[in-house]
N, CA and C atoms as a LAMMPS dump frame, in Angstrom:
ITEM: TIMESTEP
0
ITEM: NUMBER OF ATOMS
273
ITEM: BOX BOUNDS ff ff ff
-5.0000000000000000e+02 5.0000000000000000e+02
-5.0000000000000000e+02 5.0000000000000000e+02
-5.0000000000000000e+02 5.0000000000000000e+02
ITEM: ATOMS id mol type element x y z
1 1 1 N 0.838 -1.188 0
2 1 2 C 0 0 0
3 1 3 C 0.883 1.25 0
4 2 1 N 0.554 2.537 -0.94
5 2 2 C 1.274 3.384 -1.357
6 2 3 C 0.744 4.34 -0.632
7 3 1 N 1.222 5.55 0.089
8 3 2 C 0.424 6.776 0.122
9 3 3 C 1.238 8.034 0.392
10 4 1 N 0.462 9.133 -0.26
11 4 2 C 1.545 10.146 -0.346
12 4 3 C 1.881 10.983 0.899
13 5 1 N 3.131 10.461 1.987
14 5 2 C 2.704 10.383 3.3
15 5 3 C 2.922 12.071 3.372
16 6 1 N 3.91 12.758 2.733
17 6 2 C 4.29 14.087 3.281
18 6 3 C 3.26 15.09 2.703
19 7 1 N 2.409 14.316 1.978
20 7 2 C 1.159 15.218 2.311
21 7 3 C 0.222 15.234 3.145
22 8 1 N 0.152 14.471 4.029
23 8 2 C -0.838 14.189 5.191
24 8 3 C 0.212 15.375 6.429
25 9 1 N 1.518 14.992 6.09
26 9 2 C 2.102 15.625 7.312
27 9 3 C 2.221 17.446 7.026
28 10 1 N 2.293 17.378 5.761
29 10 2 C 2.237 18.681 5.5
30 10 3 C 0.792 19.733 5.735
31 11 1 N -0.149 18.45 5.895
32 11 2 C -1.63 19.419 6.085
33 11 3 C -1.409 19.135 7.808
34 12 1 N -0.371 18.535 8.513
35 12 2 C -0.737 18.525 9.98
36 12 3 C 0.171 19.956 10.485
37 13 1 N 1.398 19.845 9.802
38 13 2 C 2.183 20.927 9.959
39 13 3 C 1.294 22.077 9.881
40 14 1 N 1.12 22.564 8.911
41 14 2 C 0.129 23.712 8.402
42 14 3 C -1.073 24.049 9.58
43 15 1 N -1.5 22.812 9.472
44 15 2 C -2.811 22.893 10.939
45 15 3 C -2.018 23.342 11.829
46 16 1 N -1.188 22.925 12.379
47 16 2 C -0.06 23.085 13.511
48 16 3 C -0.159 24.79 13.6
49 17 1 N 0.46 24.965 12.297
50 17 2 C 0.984 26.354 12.273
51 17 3 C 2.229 26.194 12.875
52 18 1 N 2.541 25.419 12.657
53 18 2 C 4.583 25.245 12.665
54 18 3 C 5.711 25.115 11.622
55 19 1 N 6.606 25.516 12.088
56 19 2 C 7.771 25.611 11.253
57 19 3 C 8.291 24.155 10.771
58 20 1 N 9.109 24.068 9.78
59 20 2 C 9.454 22.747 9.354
60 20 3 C 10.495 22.078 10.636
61 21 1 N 11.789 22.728 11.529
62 21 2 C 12.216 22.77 11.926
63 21 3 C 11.376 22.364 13.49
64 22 1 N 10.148 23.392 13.784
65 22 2 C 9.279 23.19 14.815
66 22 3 C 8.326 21.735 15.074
67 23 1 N 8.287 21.496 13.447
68 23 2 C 7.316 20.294 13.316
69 23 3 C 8.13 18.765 13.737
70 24 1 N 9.443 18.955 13.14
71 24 2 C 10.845 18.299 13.209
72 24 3 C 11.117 17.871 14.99
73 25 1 N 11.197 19.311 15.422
74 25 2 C 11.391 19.188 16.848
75 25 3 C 10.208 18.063 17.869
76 26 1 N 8.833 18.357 16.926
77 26 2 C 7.786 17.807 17.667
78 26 3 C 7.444 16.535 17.691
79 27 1 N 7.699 16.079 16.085
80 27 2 C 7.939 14.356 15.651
81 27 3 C 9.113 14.313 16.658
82 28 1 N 9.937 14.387 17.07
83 28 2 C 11.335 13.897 17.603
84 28 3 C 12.625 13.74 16.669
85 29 1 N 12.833 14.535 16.001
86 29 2 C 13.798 14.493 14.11
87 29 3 C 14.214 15.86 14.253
88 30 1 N 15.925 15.683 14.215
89 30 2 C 16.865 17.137 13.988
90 30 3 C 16.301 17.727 12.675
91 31 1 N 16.095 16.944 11.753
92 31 2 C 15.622 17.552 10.758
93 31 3 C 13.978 16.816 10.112
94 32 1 N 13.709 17.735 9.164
95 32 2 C 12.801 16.936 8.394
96 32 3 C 12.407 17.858 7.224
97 33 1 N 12.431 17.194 6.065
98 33 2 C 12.305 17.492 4.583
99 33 3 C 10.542 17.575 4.064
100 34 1 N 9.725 18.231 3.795
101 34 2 C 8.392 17.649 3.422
102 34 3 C 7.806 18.256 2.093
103 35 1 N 8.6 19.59 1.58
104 35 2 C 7.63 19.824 0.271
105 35 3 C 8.715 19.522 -1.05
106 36 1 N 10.007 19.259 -0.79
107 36 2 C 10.635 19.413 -2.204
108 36 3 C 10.277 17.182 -2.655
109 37 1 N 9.546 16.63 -1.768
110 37 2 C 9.043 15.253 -2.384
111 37 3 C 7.7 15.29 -2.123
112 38 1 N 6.868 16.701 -2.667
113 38 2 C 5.316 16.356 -2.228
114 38 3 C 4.498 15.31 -3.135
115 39 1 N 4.948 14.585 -4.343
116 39 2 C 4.395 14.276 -4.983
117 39 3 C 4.83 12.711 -4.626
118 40 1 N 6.008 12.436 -3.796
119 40 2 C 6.179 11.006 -3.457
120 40 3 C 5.72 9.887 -2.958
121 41 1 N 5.316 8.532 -3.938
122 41 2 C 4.594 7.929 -2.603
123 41 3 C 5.536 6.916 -1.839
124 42 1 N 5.308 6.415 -0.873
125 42 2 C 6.185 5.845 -0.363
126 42 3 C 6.095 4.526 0.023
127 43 1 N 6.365 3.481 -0.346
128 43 2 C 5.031 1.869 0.332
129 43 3 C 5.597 1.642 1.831
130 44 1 N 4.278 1.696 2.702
131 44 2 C 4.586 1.859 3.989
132 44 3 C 5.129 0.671 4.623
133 45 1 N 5.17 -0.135 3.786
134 45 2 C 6.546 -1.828 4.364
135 45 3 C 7.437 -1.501 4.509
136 46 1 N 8.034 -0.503 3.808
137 46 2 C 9.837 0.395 4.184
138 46 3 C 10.202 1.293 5.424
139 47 1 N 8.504 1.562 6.075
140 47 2 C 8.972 2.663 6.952
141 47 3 C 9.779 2.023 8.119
142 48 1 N 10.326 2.815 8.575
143 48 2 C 11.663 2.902 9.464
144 48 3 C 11.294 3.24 11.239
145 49 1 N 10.357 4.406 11.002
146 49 2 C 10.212 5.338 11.813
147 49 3 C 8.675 5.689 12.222
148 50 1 N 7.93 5.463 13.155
149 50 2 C 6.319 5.753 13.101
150 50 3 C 6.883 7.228 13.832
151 51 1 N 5.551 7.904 13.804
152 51 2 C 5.361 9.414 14.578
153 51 3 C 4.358 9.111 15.962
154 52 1 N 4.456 7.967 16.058
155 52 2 C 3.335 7.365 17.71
156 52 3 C 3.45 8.63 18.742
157 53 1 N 4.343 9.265 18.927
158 53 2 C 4.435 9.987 20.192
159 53 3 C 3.653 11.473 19.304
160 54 1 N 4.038 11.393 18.287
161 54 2 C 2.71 12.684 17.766
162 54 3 C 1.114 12.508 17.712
163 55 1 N 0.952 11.414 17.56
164 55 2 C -0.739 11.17 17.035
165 55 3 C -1.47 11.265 17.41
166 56 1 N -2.061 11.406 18.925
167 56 2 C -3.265 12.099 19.294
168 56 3 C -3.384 13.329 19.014
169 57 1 N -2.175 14.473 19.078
170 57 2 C -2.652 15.875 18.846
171 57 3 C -2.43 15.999 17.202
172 58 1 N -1.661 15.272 16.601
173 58 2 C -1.715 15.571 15.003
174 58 3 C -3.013 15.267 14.248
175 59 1 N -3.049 14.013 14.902
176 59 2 C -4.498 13.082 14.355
177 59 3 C -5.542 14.619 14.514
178 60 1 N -5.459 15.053 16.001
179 60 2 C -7.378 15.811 16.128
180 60 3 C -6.826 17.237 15.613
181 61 1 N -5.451 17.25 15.288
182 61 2 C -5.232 19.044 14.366
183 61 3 C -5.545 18.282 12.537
184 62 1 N -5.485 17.053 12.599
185 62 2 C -5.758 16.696 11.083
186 62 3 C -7.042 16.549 10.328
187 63 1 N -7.656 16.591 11.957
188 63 2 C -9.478 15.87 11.846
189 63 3 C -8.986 14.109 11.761
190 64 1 N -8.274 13.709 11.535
191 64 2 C -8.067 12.125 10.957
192 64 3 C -8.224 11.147 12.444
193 65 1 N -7.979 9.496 12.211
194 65 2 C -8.48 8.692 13.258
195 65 3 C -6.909 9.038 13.649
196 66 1 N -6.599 8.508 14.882
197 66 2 C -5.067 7.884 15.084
198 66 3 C -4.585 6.425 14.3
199 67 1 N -5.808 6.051 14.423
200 67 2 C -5.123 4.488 13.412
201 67 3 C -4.618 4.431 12.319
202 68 1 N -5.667 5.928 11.604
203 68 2 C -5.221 5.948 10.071
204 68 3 C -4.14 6.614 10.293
205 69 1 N -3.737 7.381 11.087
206 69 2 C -2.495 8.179 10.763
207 69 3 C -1.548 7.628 11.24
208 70 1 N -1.346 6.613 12.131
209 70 2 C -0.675 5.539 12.485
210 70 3 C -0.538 4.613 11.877
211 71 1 N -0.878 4.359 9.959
212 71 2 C -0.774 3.79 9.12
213 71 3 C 0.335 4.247 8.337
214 72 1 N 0.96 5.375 8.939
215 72 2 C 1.68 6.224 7.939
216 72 3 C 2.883 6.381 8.572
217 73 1 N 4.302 6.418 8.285
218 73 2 C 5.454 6.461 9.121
219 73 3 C 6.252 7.149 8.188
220 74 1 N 7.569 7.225 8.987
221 74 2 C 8.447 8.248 8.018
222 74 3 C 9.575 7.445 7.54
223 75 1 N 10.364 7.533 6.453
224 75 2 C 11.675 6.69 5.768
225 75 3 C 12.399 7.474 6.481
226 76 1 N 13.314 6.651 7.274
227 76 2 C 14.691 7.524 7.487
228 76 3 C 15.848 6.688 6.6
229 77 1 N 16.319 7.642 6.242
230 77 2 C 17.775 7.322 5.148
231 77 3 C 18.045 8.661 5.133
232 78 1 N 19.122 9.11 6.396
233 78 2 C 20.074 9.932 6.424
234 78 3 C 20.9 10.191 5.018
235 79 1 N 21.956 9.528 4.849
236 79 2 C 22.662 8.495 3.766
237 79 3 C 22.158 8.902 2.677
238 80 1 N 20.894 8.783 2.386
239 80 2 C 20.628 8.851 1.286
240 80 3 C 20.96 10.326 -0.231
241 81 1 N 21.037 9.906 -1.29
242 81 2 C 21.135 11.685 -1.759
243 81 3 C 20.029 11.966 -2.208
244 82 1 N 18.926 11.717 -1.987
245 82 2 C 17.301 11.806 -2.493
246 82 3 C 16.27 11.393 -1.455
247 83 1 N 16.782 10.759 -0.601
248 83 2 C 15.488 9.895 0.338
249 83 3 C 14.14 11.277 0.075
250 84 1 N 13.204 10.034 -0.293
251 84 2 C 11.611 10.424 -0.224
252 84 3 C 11.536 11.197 0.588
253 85 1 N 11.789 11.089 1.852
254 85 2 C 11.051 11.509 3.219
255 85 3 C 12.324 11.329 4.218
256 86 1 N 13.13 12.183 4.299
257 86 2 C 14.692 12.13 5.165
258 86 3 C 14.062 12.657 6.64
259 87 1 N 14.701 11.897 7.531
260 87 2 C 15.077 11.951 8.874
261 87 3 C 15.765 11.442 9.787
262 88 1 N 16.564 12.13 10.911
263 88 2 C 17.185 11.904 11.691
264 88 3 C 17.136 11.737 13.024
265 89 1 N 17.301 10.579 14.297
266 89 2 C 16.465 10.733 15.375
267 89 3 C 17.454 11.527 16.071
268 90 1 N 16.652 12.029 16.757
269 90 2 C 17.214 12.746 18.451
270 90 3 C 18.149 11.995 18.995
271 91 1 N 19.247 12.163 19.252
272 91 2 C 19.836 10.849 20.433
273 91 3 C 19.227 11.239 21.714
């Protein structure tokens, strides 16, 4: 199953009314990348990384369930020179 995850996160950000950097801080990620791959989908068997510690307040700033948005995780591939959806954890 495919879905275009950094657009779900990009309408939570926005709801948020946070910075990319702010949104970054809030998932738990030094960084995070979301509009230069808005058109990416990503098959969620690869993800790396869920956002669990975000999803009750993202989910009810998204209107969405937590389950569905807990269907959706992020690729981390630091490493990478393109990753879909780049991130890095907090130590």
């Amino acid at each position: 199953m495919n879905y275009t995850l950094n657009r779900a996160l990009k309408m939570i950000r926005i709801g948020a009314k946070l910075s990319h950097r702010e949104f970054g801080d809030y998932l738990g990620v030094d960084w995070i990348w979301l509009s230069r791959f808005e058109n990416q989908r990503i098959p969620i068997e690869e993800a790396a990384v869920t956002i669990d510690p975000a999803l009750p307040i993202a989910a009810r700033l998204a209107e969405v369930s937590v389950d569905w948005l807990r269907s959706l995780a992020i690729v981390c591939n630091p490493a990478a020179e393109q990753p879909a959806f780049a991130c890095r954890r907090k130590s």
